[in-house]
Every structure is written in structure tokens, then in C-alpha cells.
N, CA, C and O atoms as a GROMACS GRO file, in nm:
protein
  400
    1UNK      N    1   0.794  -0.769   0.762
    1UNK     CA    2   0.715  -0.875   0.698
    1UNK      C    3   0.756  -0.891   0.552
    1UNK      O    4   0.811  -0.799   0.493
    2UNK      N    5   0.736  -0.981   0.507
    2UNK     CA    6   0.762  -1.047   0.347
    2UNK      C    7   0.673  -0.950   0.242
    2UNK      O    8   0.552  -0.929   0.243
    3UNK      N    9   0.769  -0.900   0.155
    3UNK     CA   10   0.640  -0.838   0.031
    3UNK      C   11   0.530  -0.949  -0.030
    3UNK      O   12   0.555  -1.068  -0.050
    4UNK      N   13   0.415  -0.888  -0.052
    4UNK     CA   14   0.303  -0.984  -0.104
    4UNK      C   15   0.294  -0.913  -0.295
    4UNK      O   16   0.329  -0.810  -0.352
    5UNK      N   17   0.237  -1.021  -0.327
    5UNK     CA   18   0.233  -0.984  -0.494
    5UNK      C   19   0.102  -0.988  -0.510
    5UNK      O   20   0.015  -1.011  -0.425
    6UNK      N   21   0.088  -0.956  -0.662
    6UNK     CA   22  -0.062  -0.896  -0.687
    6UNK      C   23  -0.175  -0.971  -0.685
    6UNK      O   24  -0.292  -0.949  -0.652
    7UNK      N   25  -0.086  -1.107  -0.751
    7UNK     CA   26  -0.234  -1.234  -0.740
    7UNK      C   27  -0.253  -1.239  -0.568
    7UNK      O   28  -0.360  -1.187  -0.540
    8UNK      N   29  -0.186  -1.282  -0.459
    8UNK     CA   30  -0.217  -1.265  -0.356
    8UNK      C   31  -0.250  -1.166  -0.293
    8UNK      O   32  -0.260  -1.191  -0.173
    9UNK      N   33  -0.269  -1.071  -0.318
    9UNK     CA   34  -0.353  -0.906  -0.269
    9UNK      C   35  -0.465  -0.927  -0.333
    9UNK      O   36  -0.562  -0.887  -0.268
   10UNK      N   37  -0.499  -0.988  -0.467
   10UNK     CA   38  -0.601  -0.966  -0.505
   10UNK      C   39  -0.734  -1.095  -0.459
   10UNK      O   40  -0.855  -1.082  -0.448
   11UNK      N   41  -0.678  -1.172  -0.447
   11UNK     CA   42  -0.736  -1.303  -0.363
   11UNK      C   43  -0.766  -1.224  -0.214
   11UNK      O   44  -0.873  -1.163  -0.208
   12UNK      N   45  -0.709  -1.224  -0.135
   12UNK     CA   46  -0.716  -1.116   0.015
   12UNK      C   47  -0.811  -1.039  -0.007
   12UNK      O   48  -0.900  -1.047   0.078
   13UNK      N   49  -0.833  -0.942  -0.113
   13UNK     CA   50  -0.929  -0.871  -0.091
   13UNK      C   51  -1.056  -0.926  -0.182
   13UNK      O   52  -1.165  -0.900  -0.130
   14UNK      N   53  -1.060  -0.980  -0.278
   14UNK     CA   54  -1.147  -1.015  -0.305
   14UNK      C   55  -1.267  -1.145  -0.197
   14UNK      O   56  -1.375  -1.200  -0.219
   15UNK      N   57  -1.185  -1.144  -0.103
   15UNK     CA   58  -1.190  -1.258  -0.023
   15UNK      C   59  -1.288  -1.139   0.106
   15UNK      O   60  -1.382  -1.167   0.180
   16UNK      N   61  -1.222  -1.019   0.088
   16UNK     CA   62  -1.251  -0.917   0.209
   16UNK      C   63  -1.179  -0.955   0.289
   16UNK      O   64  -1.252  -0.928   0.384
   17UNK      N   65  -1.117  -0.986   0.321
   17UNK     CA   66  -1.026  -1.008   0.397
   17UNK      C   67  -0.964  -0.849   0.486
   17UNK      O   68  -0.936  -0.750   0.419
   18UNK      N   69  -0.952  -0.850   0.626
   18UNK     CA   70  -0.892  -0.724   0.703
   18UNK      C   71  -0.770  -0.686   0.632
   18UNK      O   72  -0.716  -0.793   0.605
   19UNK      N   73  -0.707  -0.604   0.592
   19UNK     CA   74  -0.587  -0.534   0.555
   19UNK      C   75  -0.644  -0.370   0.524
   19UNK      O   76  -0.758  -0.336   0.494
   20UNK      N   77  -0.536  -0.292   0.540
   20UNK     CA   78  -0.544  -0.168   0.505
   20UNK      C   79  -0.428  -0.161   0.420
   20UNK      O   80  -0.317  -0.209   0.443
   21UNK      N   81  -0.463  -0.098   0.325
   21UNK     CA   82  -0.419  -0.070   0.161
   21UNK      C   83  -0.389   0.092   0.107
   21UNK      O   84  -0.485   0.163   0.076
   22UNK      N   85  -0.277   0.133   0.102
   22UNK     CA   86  -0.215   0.245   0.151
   22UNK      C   87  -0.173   0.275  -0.035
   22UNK      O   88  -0.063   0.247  -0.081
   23UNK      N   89  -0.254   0.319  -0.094
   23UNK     CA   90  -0.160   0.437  -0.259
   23UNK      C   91  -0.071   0.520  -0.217
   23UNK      O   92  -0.132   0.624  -0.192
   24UNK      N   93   0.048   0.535  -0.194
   24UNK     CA   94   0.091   0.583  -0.173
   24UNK      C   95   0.188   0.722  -0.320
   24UNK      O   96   0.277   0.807  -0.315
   25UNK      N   97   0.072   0.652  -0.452
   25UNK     CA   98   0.110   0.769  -0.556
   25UNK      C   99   0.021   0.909  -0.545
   25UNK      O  100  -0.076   0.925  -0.470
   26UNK      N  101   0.078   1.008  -0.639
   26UNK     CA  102   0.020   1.098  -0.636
   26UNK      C  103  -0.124   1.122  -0.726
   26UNK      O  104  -0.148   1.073  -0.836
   27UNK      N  105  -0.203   1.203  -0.654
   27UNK     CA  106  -0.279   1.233  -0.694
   27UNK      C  107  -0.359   1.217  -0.834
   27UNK      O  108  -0.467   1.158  -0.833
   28UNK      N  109  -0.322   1.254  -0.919
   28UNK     CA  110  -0.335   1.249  -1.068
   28UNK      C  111  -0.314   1.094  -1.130
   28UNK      O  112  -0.371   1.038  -1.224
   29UNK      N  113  -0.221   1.053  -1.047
   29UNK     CA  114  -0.207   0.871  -1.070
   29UNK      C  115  -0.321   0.807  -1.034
   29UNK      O  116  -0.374   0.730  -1.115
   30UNK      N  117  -0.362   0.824  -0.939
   30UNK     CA  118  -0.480   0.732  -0.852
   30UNK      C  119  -0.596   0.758  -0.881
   30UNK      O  120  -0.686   0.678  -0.857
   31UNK      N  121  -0.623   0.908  -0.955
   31UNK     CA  122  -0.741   0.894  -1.079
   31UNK      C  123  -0.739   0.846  -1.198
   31UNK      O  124  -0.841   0.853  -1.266
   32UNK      N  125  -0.588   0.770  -1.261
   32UNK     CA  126  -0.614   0.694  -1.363
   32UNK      C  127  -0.642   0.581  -1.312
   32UNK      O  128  -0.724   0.524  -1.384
   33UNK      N  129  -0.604   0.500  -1.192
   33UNK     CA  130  -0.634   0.439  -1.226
   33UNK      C  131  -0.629   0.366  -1.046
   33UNK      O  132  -0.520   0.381  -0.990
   34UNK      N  133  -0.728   0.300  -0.973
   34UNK     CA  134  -0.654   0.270  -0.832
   34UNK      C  135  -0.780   0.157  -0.811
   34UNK      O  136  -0.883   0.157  -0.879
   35UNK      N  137  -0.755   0.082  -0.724
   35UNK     CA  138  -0.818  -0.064  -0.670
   35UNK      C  139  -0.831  -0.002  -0.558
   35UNK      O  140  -0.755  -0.053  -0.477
   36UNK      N  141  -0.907   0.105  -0.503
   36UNK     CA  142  -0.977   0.144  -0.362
   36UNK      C  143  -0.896   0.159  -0.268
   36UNK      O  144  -0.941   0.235  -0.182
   37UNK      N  145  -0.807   0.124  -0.249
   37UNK     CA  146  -0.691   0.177  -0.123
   37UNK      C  147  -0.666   0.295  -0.115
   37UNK      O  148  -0.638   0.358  -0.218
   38UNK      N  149  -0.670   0.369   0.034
   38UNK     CA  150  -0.690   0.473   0.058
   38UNK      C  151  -0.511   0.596  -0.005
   38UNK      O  152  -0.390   0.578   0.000
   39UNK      N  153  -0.570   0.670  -0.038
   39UNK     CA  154  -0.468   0.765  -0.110
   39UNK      C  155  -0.399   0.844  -0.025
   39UNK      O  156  -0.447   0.950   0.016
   40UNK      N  157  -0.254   0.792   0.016
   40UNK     CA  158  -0.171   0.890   0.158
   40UNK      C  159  -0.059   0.910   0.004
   40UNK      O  160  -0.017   0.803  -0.041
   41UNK      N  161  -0.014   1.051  -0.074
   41UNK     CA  162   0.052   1.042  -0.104
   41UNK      C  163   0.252   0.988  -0.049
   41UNK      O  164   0.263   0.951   0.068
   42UNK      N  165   0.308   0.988  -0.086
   42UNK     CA  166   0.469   0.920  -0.012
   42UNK      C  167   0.512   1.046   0.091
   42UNK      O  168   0.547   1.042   0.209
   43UNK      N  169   0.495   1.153   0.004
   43UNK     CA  170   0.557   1.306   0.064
   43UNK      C  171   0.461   1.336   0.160
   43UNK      O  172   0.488   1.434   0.230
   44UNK      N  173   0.341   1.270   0.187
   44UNK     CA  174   0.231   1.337   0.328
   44UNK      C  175   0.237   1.215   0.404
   44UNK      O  176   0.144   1.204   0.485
   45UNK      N  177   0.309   1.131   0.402
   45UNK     CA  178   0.333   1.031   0.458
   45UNK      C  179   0.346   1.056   0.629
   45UNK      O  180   0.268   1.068   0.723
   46UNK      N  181   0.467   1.058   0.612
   46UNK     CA  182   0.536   1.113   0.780
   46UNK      C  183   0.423   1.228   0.857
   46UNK      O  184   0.412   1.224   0.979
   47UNK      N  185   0.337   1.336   0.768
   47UNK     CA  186   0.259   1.377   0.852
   47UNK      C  187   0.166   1.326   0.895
   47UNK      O  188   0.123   1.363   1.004
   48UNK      N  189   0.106   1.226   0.826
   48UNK     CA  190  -0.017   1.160   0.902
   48UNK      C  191  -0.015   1.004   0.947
   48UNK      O  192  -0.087   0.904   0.941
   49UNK      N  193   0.139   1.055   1.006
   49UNK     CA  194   0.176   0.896   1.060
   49UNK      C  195   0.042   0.863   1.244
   49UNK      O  196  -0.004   0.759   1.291
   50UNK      N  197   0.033   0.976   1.280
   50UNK     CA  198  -0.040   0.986   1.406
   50UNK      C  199  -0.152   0.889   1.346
   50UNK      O  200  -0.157   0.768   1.364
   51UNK      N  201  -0.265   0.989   1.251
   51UNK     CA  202  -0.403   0.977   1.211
   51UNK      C  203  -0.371   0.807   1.142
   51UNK      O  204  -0.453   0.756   1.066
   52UNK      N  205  -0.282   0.757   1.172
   52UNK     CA  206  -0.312   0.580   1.120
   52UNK      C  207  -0.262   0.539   1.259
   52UNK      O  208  -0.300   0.423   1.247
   53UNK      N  209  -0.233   0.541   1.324
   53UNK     CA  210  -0.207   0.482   1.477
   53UNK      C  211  -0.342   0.360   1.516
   53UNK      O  212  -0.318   0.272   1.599
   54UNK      N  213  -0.498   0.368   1.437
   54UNK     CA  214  -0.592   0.338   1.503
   54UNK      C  215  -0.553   0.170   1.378
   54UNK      O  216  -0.645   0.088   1.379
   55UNK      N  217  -0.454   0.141   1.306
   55UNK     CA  218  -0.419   0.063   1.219
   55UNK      C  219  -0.288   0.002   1.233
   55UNK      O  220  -0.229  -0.056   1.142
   56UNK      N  221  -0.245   0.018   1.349
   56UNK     CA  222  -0.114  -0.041   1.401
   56UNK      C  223  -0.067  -0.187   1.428
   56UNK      O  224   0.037  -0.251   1.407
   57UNK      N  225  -0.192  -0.212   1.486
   57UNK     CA  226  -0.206  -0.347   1.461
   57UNK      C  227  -0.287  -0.453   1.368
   57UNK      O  228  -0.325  -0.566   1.399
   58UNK      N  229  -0.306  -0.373   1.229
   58UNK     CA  230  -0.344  -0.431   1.141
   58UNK      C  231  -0.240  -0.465   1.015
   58UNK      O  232  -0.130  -0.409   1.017
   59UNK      N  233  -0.273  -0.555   0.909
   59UNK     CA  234  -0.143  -0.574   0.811
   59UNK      C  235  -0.201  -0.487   0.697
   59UNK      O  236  -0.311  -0.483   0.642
   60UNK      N  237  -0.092  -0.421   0.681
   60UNK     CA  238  -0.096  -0.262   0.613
   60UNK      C  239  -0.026  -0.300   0.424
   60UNK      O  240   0.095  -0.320   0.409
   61UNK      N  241  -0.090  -0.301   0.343
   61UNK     CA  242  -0.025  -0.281   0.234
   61UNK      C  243   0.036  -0.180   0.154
   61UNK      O  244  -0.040  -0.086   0.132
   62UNK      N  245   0.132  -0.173   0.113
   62UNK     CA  246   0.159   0.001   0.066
   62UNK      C  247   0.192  -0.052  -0.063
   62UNK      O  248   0.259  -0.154  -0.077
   63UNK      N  249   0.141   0.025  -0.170
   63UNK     CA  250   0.190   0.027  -0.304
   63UNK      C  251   0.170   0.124  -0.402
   63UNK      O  252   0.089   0.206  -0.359
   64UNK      N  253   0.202   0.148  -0.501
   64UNK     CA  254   0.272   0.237  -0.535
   64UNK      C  255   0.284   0.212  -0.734
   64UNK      O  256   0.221   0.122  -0.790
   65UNK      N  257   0.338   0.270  -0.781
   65UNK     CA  258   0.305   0.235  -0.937
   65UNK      C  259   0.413   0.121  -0.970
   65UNK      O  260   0.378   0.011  -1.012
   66UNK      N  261   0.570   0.161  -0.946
   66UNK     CA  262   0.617   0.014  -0.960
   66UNK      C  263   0.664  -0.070  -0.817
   66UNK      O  264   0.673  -0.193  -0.810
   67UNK      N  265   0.692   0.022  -0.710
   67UNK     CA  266   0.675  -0.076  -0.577
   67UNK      C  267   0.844   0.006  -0.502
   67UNK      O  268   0.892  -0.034  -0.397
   68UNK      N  269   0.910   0.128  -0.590
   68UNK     CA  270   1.048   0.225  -0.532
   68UNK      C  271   0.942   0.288  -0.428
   68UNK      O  272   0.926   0.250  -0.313
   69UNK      N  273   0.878   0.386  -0.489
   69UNK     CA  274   0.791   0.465  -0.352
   69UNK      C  275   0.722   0.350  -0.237
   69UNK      O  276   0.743   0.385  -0.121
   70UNK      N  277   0.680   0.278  -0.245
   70UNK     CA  278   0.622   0.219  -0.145
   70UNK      C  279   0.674   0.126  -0.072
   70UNK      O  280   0.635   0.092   0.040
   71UNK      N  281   0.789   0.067  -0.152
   71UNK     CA  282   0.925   0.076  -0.027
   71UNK      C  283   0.939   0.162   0.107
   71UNK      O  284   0.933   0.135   0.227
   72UNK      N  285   0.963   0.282   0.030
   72UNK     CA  286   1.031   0.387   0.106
   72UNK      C  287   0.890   0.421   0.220
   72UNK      O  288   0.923   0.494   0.313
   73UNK      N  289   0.786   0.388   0.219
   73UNK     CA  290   0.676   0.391   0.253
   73UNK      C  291   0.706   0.265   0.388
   73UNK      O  292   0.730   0.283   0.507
   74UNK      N  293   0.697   0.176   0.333
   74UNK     CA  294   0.734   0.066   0.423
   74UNK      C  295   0.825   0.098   0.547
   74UNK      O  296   0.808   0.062   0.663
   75UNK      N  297   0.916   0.167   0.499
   75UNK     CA  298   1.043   0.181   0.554
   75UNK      C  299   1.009   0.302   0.690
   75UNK      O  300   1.019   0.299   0.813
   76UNK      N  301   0.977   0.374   0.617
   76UNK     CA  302   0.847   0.501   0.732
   76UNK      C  303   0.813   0.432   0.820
   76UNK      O  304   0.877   0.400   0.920
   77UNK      N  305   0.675   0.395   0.781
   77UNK     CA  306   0.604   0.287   0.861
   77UNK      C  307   0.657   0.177   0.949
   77UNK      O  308   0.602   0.144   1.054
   78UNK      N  309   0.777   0.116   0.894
   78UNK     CA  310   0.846   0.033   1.006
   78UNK      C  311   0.873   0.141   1.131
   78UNK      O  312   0.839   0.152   1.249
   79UNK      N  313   0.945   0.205   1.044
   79UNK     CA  314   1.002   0.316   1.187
   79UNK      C  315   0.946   0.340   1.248
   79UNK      O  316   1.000   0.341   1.359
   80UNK      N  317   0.786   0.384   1.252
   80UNK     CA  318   0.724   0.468   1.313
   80UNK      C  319   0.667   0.318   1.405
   80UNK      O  320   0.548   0.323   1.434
   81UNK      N  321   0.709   0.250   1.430
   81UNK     CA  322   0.642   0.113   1.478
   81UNK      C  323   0.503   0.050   1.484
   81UNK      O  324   0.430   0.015   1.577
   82UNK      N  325   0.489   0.048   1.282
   82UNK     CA  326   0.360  -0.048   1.239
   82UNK      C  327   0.449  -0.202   1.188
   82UNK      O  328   0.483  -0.222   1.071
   83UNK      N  329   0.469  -0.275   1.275
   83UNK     CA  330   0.498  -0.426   1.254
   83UNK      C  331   0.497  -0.530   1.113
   83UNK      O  332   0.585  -0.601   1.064
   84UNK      N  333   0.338  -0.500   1.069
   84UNK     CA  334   0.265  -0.569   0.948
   84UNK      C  335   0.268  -0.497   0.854
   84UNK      O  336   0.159  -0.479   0.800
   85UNK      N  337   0.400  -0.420   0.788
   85UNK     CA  338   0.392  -0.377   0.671
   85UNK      C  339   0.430  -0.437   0.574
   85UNK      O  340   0.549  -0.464   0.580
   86UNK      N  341   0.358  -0.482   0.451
   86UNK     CA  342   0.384  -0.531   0.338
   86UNK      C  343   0.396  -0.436   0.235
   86UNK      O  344   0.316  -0.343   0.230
   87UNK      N  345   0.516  -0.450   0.125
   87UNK     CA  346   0.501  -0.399  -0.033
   87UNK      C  347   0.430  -0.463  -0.089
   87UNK      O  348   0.407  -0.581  -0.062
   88UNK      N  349   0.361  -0.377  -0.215
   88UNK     CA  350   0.317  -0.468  -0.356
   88UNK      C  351   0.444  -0.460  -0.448
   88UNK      O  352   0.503  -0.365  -0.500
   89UNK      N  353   0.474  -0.649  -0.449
   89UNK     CA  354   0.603  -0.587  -0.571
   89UNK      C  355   0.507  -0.589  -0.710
   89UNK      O  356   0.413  -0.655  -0.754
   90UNK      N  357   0.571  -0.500  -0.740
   90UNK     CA  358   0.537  -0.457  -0.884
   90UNK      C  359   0.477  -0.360  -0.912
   90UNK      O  360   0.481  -0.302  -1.021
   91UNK      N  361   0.394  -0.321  -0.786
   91UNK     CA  362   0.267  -0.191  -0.780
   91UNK      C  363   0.206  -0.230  -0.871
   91UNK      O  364   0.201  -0.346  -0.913
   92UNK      N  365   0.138  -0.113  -0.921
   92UNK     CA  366   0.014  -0.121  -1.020
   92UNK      C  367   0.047  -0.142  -1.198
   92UNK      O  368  -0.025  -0.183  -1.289
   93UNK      N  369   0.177  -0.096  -1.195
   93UNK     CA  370   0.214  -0.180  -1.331
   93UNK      C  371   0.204  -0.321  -1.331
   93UNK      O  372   0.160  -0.365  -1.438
   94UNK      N  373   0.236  -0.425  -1.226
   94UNK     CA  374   0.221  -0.496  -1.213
   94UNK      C  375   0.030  -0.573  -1.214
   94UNK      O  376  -0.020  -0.669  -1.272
   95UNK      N  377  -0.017  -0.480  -1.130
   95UNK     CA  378  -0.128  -0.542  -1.105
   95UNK      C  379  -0.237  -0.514  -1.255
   95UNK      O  380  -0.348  -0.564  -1.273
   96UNK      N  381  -0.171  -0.433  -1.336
   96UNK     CA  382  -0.258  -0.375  -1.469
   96UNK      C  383  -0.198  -0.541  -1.547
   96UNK      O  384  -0.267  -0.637  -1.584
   97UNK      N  385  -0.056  -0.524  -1.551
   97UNK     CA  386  -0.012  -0.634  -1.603
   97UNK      C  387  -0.071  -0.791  -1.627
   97UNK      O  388  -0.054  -0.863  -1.725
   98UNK      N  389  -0.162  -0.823  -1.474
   98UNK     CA  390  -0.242  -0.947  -1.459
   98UNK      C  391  -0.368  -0.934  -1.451
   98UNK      O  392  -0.450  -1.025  -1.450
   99UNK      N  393  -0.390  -0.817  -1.443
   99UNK     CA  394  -0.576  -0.845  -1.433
   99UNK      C  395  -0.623  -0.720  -1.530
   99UNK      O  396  -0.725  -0.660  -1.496
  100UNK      N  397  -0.576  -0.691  -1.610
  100UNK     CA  398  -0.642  -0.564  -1.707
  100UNK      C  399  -0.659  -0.635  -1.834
  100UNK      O  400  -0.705  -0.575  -1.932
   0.00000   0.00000   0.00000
């Protein structure tokens, strides 16, 4: 699927809109600073590819601080055959960039 950007993630969810929203930074990142998407660091990725199976057929966002890790996230996730994976380009530098 096509990467989505921040004004359009942020419309989607402000909208509530269905998507699942994947941080894929570490720990210490996502307490400075995170928009509610659930926290799978990149490196615990591949183990809890099972425990998201019940989200396979949902459109999955992965992002990340500038949008290298959540690539590579994407790229997982394709493999593991989730269809609807989107990047945030820019990640959260980006998204601090327009709405902070």
C-alpha cells in the first residue's frame, strides 16, 4: 500500500476512523512523546508477529521517529502477510513538525 502522511493520519484518526497504529520506537522515545499507537518496539517486532494476526485484515500504520525503522517494519509485516501496511513518512519528527 502507498505511505500516508501526517495531515492524513491525523484527519483518520481524529475522524476515529478503524486503523491500527503500530510505534514502532523504543521505549524511552514513546514516553517523550507518542499520539496513542500501540508500542511494538522494531527489534520485538518479528516476535509478536502471531499476537497481531487478530489485525490482518485491518490497515495497519507503522511509524517511527523519522519513518527508516518503520519501513523496515512495513517490510516485516508485508512478509508475514498483513496486506494494508502503511508508513508515516516523516514519523514523529514530522508529525511534531505540523501540529506542535
Amino acid at each position: 500500500m502507498k505511505d500516508i502522511n501526517v495531515k492524513e493520519l491525523k484527519e483518520r484518526l481524529d475522524k476515529e476512523e478503524e486503523l491500527f497504529v503500530i510505534d514502532v520506537r523504543e521505549e524511552a522515545e514513546y514516553e517523550d512523546f507518542n499520539i496513542g499507537a500501540e508500542l511494538i518496539p522494531l527489534g520485538q517486532l518479528p516476535q509478536v508477529l502471531e499476537d497481531l494476526e487478530d489485525y490482518k485484515d485491518l490497515e495497519i500504520v507503522v511509524h517511527c521517529r523519522s519513518g527508516a525503522r518503520s519501513a523496515a517494519a512495513k517490510e516485516i509485516l508485508a512478509k508475514a502477510g498483513f496486506a494494508k501496511v502503511r508508513n508515516l513518512e516523516g514519523g514523529m519528527l514530522e508529525w511534531q513538525k505540523q501540529f506542535a
